[in-house]
Backbone as a chain_set.jsonl record, in Angstrom:
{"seq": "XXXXXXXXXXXXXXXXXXXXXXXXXXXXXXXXXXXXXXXXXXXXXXXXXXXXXXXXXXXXXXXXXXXXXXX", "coords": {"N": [[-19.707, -41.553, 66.424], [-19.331, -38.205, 64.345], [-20.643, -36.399, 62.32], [-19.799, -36.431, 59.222], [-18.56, -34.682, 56.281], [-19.238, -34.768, 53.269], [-18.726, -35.324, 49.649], [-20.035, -35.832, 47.3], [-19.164, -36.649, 44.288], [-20.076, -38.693, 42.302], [-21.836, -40.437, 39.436], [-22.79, -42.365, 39.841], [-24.971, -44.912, 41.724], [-25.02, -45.393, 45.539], [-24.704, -46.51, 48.829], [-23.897, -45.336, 51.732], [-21.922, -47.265, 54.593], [-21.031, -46.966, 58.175], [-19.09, -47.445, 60.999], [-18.198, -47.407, 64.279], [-14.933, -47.134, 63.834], [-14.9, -47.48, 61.033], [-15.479, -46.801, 57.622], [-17.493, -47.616, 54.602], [-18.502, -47.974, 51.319], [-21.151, -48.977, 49.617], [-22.695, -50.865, 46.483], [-25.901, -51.355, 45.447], [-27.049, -54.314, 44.088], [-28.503, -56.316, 41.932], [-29.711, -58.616, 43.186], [-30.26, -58.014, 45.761], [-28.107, -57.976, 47.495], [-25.012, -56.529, 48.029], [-22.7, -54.705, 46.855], [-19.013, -54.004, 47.851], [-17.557, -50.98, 47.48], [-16.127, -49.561, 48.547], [-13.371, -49.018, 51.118], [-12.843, -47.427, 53.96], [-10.424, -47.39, 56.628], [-11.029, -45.128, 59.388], [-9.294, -45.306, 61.955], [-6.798, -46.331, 61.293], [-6.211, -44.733, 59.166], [-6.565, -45.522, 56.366], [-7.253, -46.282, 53.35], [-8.997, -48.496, 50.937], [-9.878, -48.646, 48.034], [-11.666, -50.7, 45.668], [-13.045, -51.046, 43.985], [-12.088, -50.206, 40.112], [-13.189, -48.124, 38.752], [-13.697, -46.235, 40.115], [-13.257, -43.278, 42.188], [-11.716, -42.727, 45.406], [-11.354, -40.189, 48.383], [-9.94, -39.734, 51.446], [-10.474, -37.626, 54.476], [-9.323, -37.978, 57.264], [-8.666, -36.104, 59.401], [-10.387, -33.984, 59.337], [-12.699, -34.91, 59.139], [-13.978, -35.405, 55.965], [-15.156, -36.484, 53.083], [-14.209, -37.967, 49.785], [-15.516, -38.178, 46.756], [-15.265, -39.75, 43.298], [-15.956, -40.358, 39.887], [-13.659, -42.272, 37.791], [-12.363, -41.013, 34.802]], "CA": [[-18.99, -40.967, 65.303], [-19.815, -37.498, 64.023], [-21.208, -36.948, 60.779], [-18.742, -35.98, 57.809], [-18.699, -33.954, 55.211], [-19.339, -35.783, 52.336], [-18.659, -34.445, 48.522], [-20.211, -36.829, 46.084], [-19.551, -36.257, 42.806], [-19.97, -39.723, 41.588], [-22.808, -40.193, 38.989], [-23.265, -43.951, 40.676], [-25.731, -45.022, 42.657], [-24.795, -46.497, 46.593], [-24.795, -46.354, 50.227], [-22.116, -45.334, 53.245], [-21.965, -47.489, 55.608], [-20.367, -46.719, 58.918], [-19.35, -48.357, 62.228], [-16.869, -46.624, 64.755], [-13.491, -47.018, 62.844], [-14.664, -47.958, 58.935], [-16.925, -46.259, 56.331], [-18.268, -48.443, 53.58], [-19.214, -47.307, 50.279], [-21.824, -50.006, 48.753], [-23.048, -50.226, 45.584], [-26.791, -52.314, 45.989], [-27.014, -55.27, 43.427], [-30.373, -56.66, 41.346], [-30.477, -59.91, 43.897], [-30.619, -57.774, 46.829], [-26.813, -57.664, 48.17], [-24.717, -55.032, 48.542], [-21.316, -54.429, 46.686], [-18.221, -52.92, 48.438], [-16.536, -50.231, 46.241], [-14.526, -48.786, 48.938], [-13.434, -48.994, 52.492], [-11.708, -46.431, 54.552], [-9.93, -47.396, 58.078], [-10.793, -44.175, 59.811], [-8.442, -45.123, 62.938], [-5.731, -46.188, 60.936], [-6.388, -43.279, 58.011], [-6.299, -46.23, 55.696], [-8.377, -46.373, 52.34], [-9.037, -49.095, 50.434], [-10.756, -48.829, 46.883], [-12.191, -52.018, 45.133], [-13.831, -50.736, 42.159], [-11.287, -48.93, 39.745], [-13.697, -46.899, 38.162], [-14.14, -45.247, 41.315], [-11.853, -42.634, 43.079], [-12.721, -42.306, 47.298], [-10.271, -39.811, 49.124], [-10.598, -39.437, 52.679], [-9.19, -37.032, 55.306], [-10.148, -38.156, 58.411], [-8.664, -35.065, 60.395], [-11.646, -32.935, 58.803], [-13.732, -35.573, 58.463], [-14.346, -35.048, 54.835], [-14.563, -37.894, 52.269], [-14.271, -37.095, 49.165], [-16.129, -39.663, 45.604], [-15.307, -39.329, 41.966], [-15.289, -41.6, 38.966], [-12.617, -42.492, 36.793], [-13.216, -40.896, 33.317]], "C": [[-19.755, -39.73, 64.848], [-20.101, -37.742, 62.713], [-20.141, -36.192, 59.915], [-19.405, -35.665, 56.926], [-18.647, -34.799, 53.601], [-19.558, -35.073, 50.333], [-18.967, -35.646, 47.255], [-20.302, -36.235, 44.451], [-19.426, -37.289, 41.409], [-21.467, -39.918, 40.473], [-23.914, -41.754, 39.571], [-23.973, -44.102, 41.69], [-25.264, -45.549, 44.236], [-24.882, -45.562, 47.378], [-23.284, -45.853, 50.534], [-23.054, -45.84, 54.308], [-21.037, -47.053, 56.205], [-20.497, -47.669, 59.935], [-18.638, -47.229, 62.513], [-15.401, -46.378, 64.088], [-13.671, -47.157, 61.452], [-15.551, -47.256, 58.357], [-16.686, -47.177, 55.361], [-18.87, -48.017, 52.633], [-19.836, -48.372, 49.536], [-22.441, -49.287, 47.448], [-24.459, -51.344, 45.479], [-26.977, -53.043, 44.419], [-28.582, -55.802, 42.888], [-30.98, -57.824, 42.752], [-30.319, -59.273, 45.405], [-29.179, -57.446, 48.204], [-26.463, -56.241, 47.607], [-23.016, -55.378, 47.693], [-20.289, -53.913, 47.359], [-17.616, -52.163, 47.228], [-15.42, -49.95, 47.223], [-14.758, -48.91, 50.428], [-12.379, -47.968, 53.199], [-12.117, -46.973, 56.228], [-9.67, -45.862, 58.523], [-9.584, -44.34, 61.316], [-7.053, -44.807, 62.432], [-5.441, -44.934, 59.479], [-6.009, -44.502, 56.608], [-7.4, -46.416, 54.52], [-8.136, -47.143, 51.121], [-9.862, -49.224, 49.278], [-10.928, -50.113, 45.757], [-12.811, -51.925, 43.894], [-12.431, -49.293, 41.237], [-11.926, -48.184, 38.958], [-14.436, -46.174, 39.119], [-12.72, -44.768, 41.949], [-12.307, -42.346, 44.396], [-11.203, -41.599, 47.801], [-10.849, -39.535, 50.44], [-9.513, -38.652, 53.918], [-9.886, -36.851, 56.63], [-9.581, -37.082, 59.546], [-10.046, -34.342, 60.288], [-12.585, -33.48, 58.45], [-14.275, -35.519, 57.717], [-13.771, -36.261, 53.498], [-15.301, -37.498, 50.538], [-14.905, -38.633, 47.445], [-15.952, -39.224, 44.52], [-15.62, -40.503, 40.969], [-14.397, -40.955, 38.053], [-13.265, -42.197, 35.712], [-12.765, -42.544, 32.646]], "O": [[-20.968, -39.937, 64.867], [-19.949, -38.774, 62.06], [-19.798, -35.101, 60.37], [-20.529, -36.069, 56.627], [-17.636, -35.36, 53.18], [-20.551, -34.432, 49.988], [-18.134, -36.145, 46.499], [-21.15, -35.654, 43.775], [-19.035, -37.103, 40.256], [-22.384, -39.29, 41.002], [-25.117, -42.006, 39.637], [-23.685, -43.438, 42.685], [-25.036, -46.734, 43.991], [-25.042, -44.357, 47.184], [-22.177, -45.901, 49.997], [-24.124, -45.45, 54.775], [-20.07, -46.651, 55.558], [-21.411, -48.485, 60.051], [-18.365, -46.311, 61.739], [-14.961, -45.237, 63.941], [-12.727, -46.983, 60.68], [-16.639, -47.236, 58.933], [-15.524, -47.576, 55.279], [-19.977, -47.558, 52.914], [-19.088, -48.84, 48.677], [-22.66, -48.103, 47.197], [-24.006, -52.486, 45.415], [-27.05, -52.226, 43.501], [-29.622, -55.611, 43.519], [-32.125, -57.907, 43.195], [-30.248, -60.114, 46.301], [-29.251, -56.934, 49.32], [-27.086, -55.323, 47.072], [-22.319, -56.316, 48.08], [-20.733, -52.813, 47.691], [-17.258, -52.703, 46.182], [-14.212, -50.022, 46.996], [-15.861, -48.921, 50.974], [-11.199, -47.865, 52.862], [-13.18, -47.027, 56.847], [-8.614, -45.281, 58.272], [-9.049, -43.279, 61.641], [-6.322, -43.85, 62.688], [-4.346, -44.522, 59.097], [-5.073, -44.174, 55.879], [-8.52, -46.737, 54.917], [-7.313, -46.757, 50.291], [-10.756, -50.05, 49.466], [-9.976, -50.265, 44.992], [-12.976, -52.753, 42.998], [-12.08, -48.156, 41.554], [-11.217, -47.415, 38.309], [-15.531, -45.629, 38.98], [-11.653, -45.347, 42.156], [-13.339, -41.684, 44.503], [-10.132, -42.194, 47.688], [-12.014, -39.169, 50.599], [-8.342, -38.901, 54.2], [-10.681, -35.993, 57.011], [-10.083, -37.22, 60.661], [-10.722, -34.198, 61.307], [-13.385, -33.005, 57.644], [-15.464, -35.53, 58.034], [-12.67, -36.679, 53.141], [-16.38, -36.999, 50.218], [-14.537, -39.808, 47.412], [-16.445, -38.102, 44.398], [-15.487, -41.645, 41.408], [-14.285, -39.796, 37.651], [-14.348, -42.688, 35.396], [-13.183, -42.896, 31.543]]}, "num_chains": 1, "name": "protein.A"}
């Protein structure tokens, strides 16, 4: 997978994970896990957000993923 363009303009702390088809936006926890906020199906262009005080857009032609929060 190449690397993407990535525009964070969340004030929140977390990770991206990746595999071949998914990115993973964690958010890391006091006991050592890992939250999901958001998942995007790069095959299927599918994006799934889990936290609603988070916004994730993703445009997997231009590989460019895009992070906000919700005022």
């Amino acid at each position: 997978m190449t690397e993407w363009k990535i525009n964070n303009h969340s004030k929140r702390q977390f990770a991206i994970q990746r595999n071949d088809h998914e990115i993973s936006i964690v958010e890391p926890q006091n006991n050592g896990s890992f939250k999901i906020l958001a998942e995007i199906d790069t095959h299927n262009q599918i994006t799934n957000v889990h936290d609603p005080l988070l916004y994730v857009s993703a445009d997997t032609n231009n590989e460019e993923l895009n992070i906000f929060d919700h005022s």
